[in-house]
MARSE-339173 format. One record per residue (C-alpha): residue in three letters; z, x, y. Coordinates in steps of 0.02 Angstrom, whole numbers, plus 50000, padded with zeros to 5 digits. Layout:
% MARSE-339173
ALAZXY...
This chain:
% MARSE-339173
UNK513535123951123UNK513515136451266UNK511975137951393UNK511005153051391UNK510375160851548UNK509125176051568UNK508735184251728UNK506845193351715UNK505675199651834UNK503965196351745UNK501875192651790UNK501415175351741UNK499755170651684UNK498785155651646UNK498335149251480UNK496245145251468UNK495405138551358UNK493665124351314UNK493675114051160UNK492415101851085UNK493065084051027UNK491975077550899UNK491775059050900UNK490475056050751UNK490475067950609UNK490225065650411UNK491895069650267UNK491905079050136UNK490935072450004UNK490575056450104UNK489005047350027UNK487755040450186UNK486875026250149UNK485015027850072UNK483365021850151UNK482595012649989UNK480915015650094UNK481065032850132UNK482325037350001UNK483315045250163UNK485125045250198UNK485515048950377UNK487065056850470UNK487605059050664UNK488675074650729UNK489015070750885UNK490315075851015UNK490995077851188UNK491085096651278UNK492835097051392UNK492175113951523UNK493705123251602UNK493265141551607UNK491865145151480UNK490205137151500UNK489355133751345UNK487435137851336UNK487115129151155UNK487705120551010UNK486915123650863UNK487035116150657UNK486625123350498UNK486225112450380UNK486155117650170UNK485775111250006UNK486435117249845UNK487325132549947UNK485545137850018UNK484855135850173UNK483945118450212UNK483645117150391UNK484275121650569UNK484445111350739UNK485035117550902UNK485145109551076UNK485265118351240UNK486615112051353UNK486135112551540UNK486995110151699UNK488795107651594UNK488015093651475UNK489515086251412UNK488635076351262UNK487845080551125UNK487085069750965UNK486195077450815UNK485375065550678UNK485325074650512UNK484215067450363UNK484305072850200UNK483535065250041UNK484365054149903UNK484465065549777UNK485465073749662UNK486005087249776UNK487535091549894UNK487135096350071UNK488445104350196UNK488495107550391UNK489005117950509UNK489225117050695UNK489425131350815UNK489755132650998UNK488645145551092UNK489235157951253UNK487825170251277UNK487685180351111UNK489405174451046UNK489815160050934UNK491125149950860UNK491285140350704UNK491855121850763UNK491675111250610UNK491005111550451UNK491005097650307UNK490095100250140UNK489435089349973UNK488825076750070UNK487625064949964UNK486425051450019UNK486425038249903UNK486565017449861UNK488035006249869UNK488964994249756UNK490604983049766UNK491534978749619UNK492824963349670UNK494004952849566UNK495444953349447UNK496124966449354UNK494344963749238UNK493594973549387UNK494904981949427UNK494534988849241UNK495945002749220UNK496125011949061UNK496754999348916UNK495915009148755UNK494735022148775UNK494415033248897UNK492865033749010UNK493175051549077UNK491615059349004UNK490755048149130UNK491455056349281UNK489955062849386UNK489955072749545UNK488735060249589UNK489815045449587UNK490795044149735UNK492215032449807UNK493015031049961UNK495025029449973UNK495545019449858UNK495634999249814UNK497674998849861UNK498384984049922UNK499494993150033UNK498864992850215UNK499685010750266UNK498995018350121UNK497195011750181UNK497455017750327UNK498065035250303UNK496815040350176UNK495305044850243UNK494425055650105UNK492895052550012UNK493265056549824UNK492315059949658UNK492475042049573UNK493505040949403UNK493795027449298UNK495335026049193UNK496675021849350UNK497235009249440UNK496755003749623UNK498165013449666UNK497495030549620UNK496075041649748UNK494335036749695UNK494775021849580UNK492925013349531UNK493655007449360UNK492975011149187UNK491514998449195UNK491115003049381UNK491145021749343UNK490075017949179UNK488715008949275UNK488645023949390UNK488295035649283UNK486655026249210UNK486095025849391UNK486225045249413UNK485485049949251UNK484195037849252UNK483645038249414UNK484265053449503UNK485205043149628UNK486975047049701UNK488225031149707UNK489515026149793UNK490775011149695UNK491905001849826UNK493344993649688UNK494174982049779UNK494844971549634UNK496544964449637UNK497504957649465UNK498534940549462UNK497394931249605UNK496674914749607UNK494824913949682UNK495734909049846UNK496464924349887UNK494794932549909UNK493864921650033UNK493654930150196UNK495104922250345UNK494624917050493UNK493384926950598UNK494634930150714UNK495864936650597UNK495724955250552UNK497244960050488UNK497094969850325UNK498464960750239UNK496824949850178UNK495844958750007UNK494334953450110UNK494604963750251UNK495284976550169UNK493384978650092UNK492674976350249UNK493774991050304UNK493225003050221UNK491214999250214UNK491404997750401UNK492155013450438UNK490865022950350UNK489335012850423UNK488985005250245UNK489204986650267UNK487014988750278UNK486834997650135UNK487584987349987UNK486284981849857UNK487544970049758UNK489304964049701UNK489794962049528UNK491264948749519UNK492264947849376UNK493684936449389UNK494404920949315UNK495674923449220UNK496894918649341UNK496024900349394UNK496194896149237UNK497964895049224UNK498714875249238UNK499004866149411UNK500384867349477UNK501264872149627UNK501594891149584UNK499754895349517UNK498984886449671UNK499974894549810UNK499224909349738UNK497364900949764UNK496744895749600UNK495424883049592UNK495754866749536UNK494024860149431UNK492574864949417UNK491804859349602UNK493414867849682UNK492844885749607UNK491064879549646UNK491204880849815UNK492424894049844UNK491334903449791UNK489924900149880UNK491054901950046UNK491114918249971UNK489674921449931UNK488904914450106UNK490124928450185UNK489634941950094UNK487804937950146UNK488534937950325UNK489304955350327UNK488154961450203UNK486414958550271UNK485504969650136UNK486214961349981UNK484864957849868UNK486024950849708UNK487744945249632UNK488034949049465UNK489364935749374UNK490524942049214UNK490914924249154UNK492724923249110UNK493194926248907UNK494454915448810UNK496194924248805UNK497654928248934UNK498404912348858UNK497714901548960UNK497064882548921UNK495464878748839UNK495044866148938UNK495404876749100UNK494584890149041UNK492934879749024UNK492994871949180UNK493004889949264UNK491724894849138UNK490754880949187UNK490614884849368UNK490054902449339UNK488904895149242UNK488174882249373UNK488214894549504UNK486944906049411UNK485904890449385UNK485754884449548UNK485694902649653UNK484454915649632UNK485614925749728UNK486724925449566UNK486444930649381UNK487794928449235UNK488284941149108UNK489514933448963UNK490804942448886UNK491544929448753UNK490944943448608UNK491484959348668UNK493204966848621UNK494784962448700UNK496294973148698UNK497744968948604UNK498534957948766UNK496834946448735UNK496574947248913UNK495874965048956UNK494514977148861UNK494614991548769UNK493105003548825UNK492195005648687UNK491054988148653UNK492274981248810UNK491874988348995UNK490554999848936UNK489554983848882UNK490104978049046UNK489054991949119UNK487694991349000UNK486954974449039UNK487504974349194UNK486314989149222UNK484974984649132UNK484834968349255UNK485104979449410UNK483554992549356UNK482594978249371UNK482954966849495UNK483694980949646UNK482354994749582UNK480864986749512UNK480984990449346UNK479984983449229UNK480624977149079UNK479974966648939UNK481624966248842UNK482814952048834UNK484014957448951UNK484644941849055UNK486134931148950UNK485634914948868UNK486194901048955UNK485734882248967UNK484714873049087UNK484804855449023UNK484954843848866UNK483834831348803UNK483904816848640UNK482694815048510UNK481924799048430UNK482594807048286UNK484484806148348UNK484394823348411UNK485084834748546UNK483774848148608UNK484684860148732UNK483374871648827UNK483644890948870UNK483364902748971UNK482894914648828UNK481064917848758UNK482024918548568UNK483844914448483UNK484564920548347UNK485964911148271UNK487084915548105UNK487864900848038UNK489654904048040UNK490534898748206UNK489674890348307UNK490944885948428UNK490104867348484UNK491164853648532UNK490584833948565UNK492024830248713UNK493544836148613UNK492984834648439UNK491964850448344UNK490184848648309UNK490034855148130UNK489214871648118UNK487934864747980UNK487124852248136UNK486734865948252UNK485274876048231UNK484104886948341UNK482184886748381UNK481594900948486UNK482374896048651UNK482814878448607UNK484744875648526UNK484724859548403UNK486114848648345UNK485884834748227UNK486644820048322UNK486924808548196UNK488814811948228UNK488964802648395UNK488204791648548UNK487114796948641UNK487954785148782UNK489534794448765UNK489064812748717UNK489584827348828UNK489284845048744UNK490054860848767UNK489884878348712UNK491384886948705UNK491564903248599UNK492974906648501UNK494674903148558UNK495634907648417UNK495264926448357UNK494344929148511UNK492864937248374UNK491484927948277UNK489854926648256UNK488974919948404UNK486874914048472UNK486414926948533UNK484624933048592UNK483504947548526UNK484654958448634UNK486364953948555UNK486724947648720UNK487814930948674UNK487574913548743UNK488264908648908UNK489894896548849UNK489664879648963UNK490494861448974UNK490234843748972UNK488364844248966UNK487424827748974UNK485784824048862UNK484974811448983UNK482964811648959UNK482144808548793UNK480744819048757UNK479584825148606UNK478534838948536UNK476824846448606UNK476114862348517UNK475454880048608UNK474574895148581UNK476194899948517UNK477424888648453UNK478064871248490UNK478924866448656UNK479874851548701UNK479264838348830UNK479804822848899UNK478174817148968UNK476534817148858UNK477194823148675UNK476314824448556UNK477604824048404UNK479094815248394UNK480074828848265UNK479954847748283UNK479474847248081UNK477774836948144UNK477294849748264UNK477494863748127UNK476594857747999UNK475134852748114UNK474904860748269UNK473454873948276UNK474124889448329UNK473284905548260UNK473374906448060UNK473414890148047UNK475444891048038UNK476834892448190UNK478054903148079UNK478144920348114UNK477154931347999UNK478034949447965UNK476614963647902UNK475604978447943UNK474484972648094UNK473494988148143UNK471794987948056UNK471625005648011UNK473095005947893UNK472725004647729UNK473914990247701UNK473194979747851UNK473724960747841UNK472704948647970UNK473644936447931UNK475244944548011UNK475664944648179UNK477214953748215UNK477314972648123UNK478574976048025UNK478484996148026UNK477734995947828UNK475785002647885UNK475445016847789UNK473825028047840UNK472785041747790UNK472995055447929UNK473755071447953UNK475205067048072UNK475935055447924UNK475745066947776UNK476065084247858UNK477725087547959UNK478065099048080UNK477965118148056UNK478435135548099UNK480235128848161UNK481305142148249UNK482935141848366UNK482945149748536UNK484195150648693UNK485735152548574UNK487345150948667UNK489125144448601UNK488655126748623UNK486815125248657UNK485155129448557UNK483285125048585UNK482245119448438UNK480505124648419UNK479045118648332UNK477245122148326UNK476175107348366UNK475265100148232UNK473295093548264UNK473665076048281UNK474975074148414UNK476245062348400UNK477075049248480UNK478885057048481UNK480035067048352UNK481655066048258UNK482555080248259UNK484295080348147UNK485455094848108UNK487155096448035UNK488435111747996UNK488375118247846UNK490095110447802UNK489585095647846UNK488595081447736UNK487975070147881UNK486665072148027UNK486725071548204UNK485075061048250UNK484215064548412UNK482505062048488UNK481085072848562UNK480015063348665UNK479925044848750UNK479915033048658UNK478445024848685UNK476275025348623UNK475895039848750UNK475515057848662UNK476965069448681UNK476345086348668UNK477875095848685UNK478545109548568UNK480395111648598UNK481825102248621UNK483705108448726UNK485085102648662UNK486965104148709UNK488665098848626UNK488585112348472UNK490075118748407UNK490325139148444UNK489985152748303UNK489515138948191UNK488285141448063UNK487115124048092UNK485415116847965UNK483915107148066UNK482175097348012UNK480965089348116UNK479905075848074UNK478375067648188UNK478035050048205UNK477055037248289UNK477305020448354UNK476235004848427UNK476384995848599UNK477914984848533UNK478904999648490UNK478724996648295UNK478355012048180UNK476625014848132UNK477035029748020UNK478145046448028UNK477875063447920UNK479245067747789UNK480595077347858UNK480015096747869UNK480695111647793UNK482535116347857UNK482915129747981UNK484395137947995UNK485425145848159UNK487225151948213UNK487925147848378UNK488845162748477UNK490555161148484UNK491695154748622UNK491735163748790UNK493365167148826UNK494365165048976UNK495105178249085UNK496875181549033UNK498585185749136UNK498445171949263UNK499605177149410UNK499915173749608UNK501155182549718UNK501195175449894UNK502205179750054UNK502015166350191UNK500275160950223UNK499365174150092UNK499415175949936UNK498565188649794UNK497735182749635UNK497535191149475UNK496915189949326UNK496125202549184UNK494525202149079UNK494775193948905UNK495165208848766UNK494005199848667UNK492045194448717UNK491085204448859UNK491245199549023UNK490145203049172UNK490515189149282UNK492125181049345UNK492805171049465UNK494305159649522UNK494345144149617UNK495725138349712UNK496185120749810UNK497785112049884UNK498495101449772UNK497805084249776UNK496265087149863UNK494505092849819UNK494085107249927UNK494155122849865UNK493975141549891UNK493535155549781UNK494015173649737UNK492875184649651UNK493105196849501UNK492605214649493UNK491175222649366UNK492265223049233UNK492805204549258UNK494635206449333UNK495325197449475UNK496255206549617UNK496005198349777UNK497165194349932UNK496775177550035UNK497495171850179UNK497485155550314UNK498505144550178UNK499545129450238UNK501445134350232UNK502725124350139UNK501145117050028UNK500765116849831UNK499175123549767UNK498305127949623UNK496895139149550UNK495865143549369UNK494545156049332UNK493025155949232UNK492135170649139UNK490305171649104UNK489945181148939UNK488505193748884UNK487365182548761UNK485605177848757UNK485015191648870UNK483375190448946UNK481915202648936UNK482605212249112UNK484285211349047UNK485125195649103UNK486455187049026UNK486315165248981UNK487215160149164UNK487815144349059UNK488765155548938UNK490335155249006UNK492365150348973UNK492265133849073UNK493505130749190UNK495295135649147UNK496825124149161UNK497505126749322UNK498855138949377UNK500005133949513UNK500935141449660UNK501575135949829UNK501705145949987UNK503345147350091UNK503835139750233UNK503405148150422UNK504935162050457UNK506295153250570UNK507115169250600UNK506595169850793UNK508325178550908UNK508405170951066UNK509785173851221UNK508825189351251UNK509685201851392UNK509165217051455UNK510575233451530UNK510425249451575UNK511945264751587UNK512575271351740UNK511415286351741UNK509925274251746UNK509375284151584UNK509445270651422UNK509015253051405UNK510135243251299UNK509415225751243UNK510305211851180UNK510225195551050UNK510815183150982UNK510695181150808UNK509455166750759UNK510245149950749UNK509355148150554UNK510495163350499UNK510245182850505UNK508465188850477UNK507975203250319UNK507625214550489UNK506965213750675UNK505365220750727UNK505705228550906UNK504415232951048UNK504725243051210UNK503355248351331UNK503525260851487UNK502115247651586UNK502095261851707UNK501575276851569UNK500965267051447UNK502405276051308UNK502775263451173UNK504455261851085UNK504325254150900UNK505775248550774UNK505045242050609UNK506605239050503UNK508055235850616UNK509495226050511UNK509565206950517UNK511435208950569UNK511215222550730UNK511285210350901UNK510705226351002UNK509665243550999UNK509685256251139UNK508555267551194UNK509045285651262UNK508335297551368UNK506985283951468UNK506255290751630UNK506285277551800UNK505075262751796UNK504775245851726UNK504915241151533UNK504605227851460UNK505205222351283UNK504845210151131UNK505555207750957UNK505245193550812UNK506385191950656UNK505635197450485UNK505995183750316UNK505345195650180UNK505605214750145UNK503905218650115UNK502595219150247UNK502585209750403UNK501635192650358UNK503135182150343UNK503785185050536UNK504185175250653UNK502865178450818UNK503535190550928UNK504485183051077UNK503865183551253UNK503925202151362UNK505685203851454UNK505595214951593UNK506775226851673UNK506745240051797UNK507675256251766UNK508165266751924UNK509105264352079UNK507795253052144UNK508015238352027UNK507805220052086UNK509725212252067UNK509175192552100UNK510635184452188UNK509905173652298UNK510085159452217UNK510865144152133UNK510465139051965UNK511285121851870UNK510285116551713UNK511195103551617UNK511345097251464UNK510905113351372UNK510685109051218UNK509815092851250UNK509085078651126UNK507945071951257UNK508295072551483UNK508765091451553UNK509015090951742UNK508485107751823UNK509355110451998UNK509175128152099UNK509385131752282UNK508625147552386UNK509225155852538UNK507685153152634UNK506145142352612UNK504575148252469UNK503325142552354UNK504155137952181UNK503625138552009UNK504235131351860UNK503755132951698UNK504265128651526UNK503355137451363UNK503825136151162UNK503975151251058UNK502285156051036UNK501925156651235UNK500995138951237UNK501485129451403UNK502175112551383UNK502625109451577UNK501915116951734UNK502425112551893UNK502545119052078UNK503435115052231UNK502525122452396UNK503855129752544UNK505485123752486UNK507215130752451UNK507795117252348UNK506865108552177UNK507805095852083UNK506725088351924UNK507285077451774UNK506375079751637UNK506085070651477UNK505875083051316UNK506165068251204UNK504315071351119UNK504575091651088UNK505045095150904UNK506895102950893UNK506785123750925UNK507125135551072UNK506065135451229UNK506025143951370UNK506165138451563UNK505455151251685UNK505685149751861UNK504605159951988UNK504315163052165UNK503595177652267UNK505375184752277UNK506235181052109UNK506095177551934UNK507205168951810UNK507015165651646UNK508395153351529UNK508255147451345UNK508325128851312UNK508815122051164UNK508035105151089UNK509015097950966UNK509295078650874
């Protein structure tokens, strides 16, 4: 390729600018840790001031909630302060705050960074197998996505992924660790009962990894921080968002994989051996997540199910560690899942009675141990503490649990290898009894194991359905006897009283003269009033209003397409709660639902919201009241009133003739109002594929769409959808239901084009003999002819401008006529489209000429620049007749200088220079001094 030299006499001028660094600053939809004190989140903006020409005065933040303002915080910087640090709090709430920081010069300022949906909330890890992990299998948990829930990255296992994505994300459920915001189905589930039951935002950190022994989870050495380690992958991300603090607890579910046999394959990929291996791997585990994790207050355990073809006897031994470790550590509590469904691989879930159980006792433990929830309810899992014999020849096996309840078909017992019969094993509140006339004593080790067959089956449960804790090789050591309470018999091995449970029945004194539960009516002013019950069985019947006379005067307000409110008229006696049912009028079954807590407190309310109708539907609805006593049990409830009928409106449609047309950077939306449904309302919203942030457009009165936006990413795929809001349930000033709308549409794609590479370069500048017409000169651009050339010529003397707005791609020259004496300069920039000029290429820099018979002709000099093109070293050579002040200068397309350099009283310069790190284009070498100029192209290529 030939080198291109241009000779130009031209003012050079310096480039200034100030910019702020920022060096602590929150994401996009980051959660910040919450205060469980204060119930305050906290987040720095901090950053470093570089001064060259403008002196900033004051940096300033605006801080909002919900899109309105929230508060404001400024700080003056004096004497060039280079620093600044701002320390935002905002509550833990169910609300999204954003921020804004602007520089300050006098009365101007500048936007410098701005970051919205921030959330202060808590923090929970999920770790283990692909149980925790907890992708989609059968059922999805979609409906449970919250903008509440958030996740950071993802759980990959690949390092540069980690490392490159660093976005906060709205959590989902149904993918893999491989997909953005990955808390899995259970993780995602448990969320959600957080934020609606307690109106705080989470944050789920998956970190679960399938097909690993317990091994490959311990934390390496301290020195060792390489992410190739799951542990420190964790660590990772907590770290880098100043969470490691702020995590209440860690639900482990994992197993599956230590159960497989021993031998060299499975333990190179760190399964456990016994029980005591898994024992104390864990609690190296465990005594490292305390470490990094100073604020942990608990460590929830799913105890492994039978399945994934694995070994009994494996399986148990795994079990049976779980087990011990919730024994022995307060830190840790067990949740079984030997009775919820598998999928058809019998080794993951399906959702429904799967993970979501996961989630649901999992939670109800959390409420009360993390937040301080009481509850009276049977929500911790059965499982043993220790065994005891009989003088009777039997085993007595003590619980955890104030009651079992046991059906008599599969019992799932097992004296070492052999199967208890299901006919010796009964229950007696917390106590398990097998008849041991079947073996020794001396030789007896029991174990619980579920089913390992069918993987279903009845199981001991307690009052909560919550099933048994499956354990191994348990020992009845001690022998012990009956002694009788205030409530029932218990089991003792010092001091008994009765040597058979039958003994302590029949004689102890407890109330009633009897042990055995007595079901009845125990409030004394029903009618049917039993003192000789003591737990209520719901059959009281009284003589009061509430019971015989149901609600009244029912009517249906705040219609839209898929909401109503039901109203009532409060009867004399209040209740404790309603039931509300209603049904279509195709339909022969109710929808159920509740107005009211359920509890004995008064609820005096008189209307009820409900969502989740079906639109322009015509729907039937009763009410009925009733009351309840301290244990939850009915007292009595009022027939079922009167029914009430009510249409919902039909849908809202969506806006219709979805279309973008872009060129470059901007592009122009439209869409029209629905032909059928009134409109008033519309918008669009708009994001880059991918991502989360978006940006809106706006309909007119009539509820079309025709708006232009511009400061897209070229080259890049994006994607909008509209929503309408529709006229319905109008207010008395006239204002429309805001939640009567379309919904978001399905999205619409487009993609911008790439920046115009049509740039000419080799420019040259000639004039006729006259001196009377300037003639300048291109090359065509090395991407290929341009649609047209936008040309520029300016008399700097006169001020006269010269414009060309559709010169053809294929002219290499234009010439103006009829030019008086003086100095011109020129610019041009190649056009891609035909329409408009947003998809240009920038204009190039000015060349100068003088026109007359005083023009400059620079020969005194020597010029050698070599190799033009280059992939990486130019060498730059010139000699001068005499001695001067040289200045060299090399600038890309858009006039930004990449080099600057002088050389003071010389008439040589001789530089090698290494453009190895420029990206392949045309730049341009300019070489100045007080008596010449000279300008050359350079070309940068691979």
């Amino acid at each position: 390729m030939k080198v291109y030299i241009t000779l130009l006499l031209i003012i050079v001028f310096n480039n200034i600018y100030s910019q702020i660094i920022f060096t602590d600053f929150p994401k996009d939809y980051q959660l910040v840790g919450r205060n469980q004190q204060t119930n305050i989140g906290q987040f720095n903006i901090s950053g470093i001031i570089n001064y060259t020409t403008f002196d900033y005065n004051k940096i300033s933040l605006v801080i909002n909630r919900n899109n309105s303002f929230y508060e404001y915080h400024s700080v003056e910087l004096n004497d060039n302060q280079n620093i600044f640090n701002f320390s935002v709090n905002i509550i833990a709430e169910l609300a999204n705050y954003s921020v804004v920081v602007y520089s300050h010069l006098d009365n101007d300022s500048l936007l410098e960074f701005q970051a919205s949906n921030i959330v202060s909330g808590d923090v929970y890890i999920v770790q283990g197998q692909s149980n925790a992990q907890a992708k989609m299998f059968n059922g999805s948990s979609y409906q449970y996505e919250d903008e509440f829930i958030r996740v950071y990255s993802s759980g990959t296992d690949s390092i540069e992924k980690l490392i490159l994505n660093d976005n906060w994300f709205i959590a989902q459920g149904d993918g893999d660790n491989e997909t953005d915001g990955n808390a899995g189905q259970w993780g995602l589930r448990f969320a959600k009962y957080i934020v609606d039951s307690l109106s705080i935002p989470v944050a789920i950190f998956n970190q679960a990894q399938g097909g690993l022994g317990i091994s490959k989870f311990l934390k390496p050495n301290e020195t060792d921080t390489s992410l190739i380690f799951n542990y420190n992958k964790l660590l990772y991300r907590l770290e880098k968002n100043n969470l490691k603090s702020n995590v209440k607890a860690i639900f482990w579910a994992q197993g599956e994989f230590d159960s497989n046999p021993n031998v060299s394959y499975t333990i190179s990929l760190g399964i456990a051996t016994n029980t005591i291996d898994y024992k104390n791997k864990f609690e190296e585990l465990m005594q490292s997540w305390q470490n990094d994790y100073s604020n942990l207050n608990k460590i929830y355990v799913f105890q492994t199910k039978n399945g994934c073809n694995k070994p009994l006897e494996k399986l148990q031994q795994i079990k049976e560690a779980q087990r011990q470790l919730a024994v022995e550590n307060d830190l840790v509590s067990i949740i079984p899942t030997s009775n919820l469904n598998h999928y058809t691989d019998s080794c993951h879930f399906t959702f429904h009675n799967g993970y979501q159980k996961f989630s649901e006792r999992l939670f109800n433990l959390v409420r009360r141990d993390i937040y301080d929830y009481a509850n009276n309810n049977d929500i911790d899992a059965p499982y043993v503490y220790n065994a005891y014999k009989t003088y009777d020849s039997l085993v007595v096996i003590k619980t955890n649990s104030d009651s079992l309840v046991f059906d008599s078909i599969g019992s799932f017992f097992k004296n070492n290898d052999f199967n208890i019969n299901e006919n010796n094993v009964y229950t007696y509140y917390n106590y398990i009894i097998i008849n041991n006339s079947m073996f020794d004593f001396d030789t007896a080790k029991i174990s619980y194991t579920g089913n390992y067959y069918n993987l279903d089956g009845n199981y001991i449960t307690n009052t909560q359905g919550i099933e048994l804790t499956c354990f191994e090789d348990l020992i009845a050591i001690d022998y012990g006897g009956w002694v009788s309470n205030s409530n029932k018999c218990d089991f003792v091995t010092d001091d008994f009283e009765f040597t058979t449970l039958n003994e302590c029945i029949t004689d102890c004194s407890l109330p009633n003269d009897s042990c055995e539960n007595i079901y009845g009516c125990t409030i004394e002013t029903a009618t049917n009033y039993n003192p000789l019950a003591n737990i209520n069985n719901g059959s009281c019947i009284f003589e009061d209003s509430l019971c015989n006379n149901p609600p009244s005067e029912l009517f249906v307000n705040n219609i839209i397409h898929n909401r109503v409110q039901f109203n009532w008229t409060q009867p004399l006696e209040v209740p404790s709660y309603y039931m509300i049912r209603y049904r279509s009028y195709e339909s022969s079954s109710w929808t159920v639902i509740t107005a009211g807590t359920q509890n004995i407190n008064a609820y005096y309310g008189t209307s009820r919201l409900r969502h989740f109708m079906e639109p322009n539907t015509n729907y039937e609805w009763q009410i009925r009241s009733r009351k309840i006593d301290s244990e939850g049990y009915i007292i009595c409830q009022s027939s079922w009133s009167e029914i009430n009928q009510y249409t919902t409106l039909p849908t809202c449609p969506n806006l219709e003739n979805q279309s973008v047309s872009t060129e470059a950077i901007w592009a122009t939306f439209g869409a029209n109002a629905p032909s059928t449904g009134d409109v008033w309302q519309a918008r669009g919203k708009l994001r880059e594929v991918g991502t989360n942030s978006y940006r809106y457009v706006f309909g007119d009165s009539d509820g079309n769409i025709n708006a232009t936006k511009g400061n897209f990413e070229a080259s890049t795929n994006y994607e909008w959808h509209t929503k309408a809001w529709c006229t319905g349930n109008v207010d008395s000033v006239g204002n429309s239901d805001p939640m009567y709308t379309s919904g978001w549409g399905d999205f619409y794609p487009f993609s911008t084009q790439a920046l115009c590479n049509k740039m000419p370069y080799n420019f040259s500048t000639t004039s006729n003999n006259p001196q009377t017409a300037i003639t300048m000169s291109w090359d065509t651009p090395l991407s290929g002819e341009p649609d047209h050339y936008f040309l520029y010529l300016e008399n700097l003397g006169t001020g006269d401008v010269y414009a060309w707005n559709n010169i053809p791609g294929n002219d290499m020259s234009k010439t103006k006529y009829n030019l008086a004496p003086g100095e011109y300069s020129w610019k041009i920039r190649g056009a891609c489209g035909t329409n408009g000029t947003s998809w240009a290429t920038p204009f190039s820099s000015p060349e100068f000429y003088y026109l007359g018979s005083n023009r400059i002709n620079n020969i005194n000099y020597k010029l050698n620049v070599f190799p033009n093109p280059s992939r990486d070293i130019i060498n730059i050579n010139i000699k001068l007749e005499k001695r001067q002040n040289i200045h060299v200068r090399i600038s890309n397309s858009l006039g930004q200088t990449i080099i600057n350099e002088s050389e003071m009283y010389t008439n040589s310069y001789s530089k090698q220079i290494d453009l190895d790190n420029l990206p392949n284009g045309i730049y341009t070498l300019s070489i100045s001094s007080n008596e010449i100029y000279i300008k050359e192209s350079l070309i940068v290529i691979d």
